[in-house]
matplotlib code that plots the C-alpha trace (Angstrom):
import matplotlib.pyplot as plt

x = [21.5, 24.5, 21.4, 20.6, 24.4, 24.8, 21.8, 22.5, 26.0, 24.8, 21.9, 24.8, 27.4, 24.2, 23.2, 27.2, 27.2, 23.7, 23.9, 26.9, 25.6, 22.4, 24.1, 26.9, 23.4, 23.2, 20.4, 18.1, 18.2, 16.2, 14.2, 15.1, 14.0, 11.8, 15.6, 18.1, 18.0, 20.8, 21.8, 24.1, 26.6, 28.2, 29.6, 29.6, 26.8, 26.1, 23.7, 22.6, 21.0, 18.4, 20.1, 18.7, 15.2, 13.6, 11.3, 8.9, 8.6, 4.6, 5.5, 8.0, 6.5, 4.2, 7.1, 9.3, 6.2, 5.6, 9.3, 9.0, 6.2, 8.2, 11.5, 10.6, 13.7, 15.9, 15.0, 17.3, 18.8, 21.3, 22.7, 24.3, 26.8, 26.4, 28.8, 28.9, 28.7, 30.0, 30.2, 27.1, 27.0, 24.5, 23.3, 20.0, 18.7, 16.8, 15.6, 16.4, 13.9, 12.9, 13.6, 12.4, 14.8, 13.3, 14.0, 12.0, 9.4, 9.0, 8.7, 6.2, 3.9, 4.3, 5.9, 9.5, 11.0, 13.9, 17.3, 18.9, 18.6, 18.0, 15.5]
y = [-147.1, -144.4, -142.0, -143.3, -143.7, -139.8, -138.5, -141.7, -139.6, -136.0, -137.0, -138.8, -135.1, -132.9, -134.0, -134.1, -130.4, -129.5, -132.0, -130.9, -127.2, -127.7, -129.9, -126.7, -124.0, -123.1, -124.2, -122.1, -123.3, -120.8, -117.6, -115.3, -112.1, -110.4, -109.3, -112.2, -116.0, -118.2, -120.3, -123.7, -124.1, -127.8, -127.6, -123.8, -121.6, -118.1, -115.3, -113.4, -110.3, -109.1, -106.3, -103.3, -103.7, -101.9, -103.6, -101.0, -102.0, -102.4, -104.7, -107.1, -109.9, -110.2, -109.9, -112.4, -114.7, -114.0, -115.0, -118.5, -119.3, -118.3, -120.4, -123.7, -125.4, -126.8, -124.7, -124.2, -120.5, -118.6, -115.7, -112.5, -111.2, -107.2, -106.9, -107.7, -105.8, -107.3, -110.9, -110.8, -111.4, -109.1, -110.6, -110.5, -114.0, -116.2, -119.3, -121.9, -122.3, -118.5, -115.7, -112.9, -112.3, -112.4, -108.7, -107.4, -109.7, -108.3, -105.0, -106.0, -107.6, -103.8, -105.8, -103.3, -100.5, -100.3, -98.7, -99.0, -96.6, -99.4, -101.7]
z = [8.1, 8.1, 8.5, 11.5, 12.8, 11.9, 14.0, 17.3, 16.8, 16.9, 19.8, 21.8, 21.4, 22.4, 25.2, 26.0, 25.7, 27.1, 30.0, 31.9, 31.6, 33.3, 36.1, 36.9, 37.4, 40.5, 42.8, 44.6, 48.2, 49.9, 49.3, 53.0, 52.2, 49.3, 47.8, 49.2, 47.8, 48.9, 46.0, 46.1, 43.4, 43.6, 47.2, 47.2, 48.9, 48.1, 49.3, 46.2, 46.2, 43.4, 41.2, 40.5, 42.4, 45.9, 47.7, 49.8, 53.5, 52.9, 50.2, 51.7, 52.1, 49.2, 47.7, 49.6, 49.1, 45.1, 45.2, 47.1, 44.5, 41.3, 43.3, 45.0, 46.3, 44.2, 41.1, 38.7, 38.4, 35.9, 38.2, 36.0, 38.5, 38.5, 41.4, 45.2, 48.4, 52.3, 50.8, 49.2, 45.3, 43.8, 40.6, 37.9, 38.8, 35.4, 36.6, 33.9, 31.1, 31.6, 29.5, 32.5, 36.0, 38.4, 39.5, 36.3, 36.7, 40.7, 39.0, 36.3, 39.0, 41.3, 44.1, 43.5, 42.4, 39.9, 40.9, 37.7, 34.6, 31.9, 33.7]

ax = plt.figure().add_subplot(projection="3d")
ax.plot(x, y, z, "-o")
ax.set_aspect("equal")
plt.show()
């Protein structure tokens, strides 16, 4: 009986913790270019540019549309700021329950180039 109190306790503080993380992600609301998503945060809306990955003009929208496969709307993203240029937020972009961004995984399929040394 306490056995079964114990784990109804630590079940009940998990999902606490775990629960209010996954609701604060941010929310892919649209894919608009093979490099730009634009991602909704509670009330907040943000255009997010891929970091660290070229996109050839040949390749553009195989790669916008490789991108709108791998993000339907309303997926679930972690964005990894890397900086931010004329009010766009240039980030590495996971979608939840992934371990690849999405930037690397462009490059893997020969959709993009990198631009940074470590990728």
């Amino acid at each position: 009986m306490r056995l079964r109190f114990l784990f109804g306790v630590i079940l009940g503080l998990t999902l606490l913790l775990v629960q209010p993380l996954e609701s604060l992600a941010a929310e892919v609301l649209q894919v608009r270019s093979a490099t730009l998503l634009q991602v909704g945060d509670r009330n907040r809306n943000y255009t997010v540019q891929l970091a660290c990955v070229d996109v050839a003009v040949d390749d553009q929208q195989r790669a916008q549309d490789w991108l709108r496969a791998e993000l339907p709307r309303r997926r679930r993203v972690n964005l990894r700021p890397e900086g931010s240029s004329e009010g766009v937020l240039i980030a590495r972009v996971t979608p939840l329950g992934d371990e690849l961004d999405l930037g690397a995984a462009l490059i893997q399929e020969g959709l993009a180039q990198s631009t940074c040394s470590e990728s």
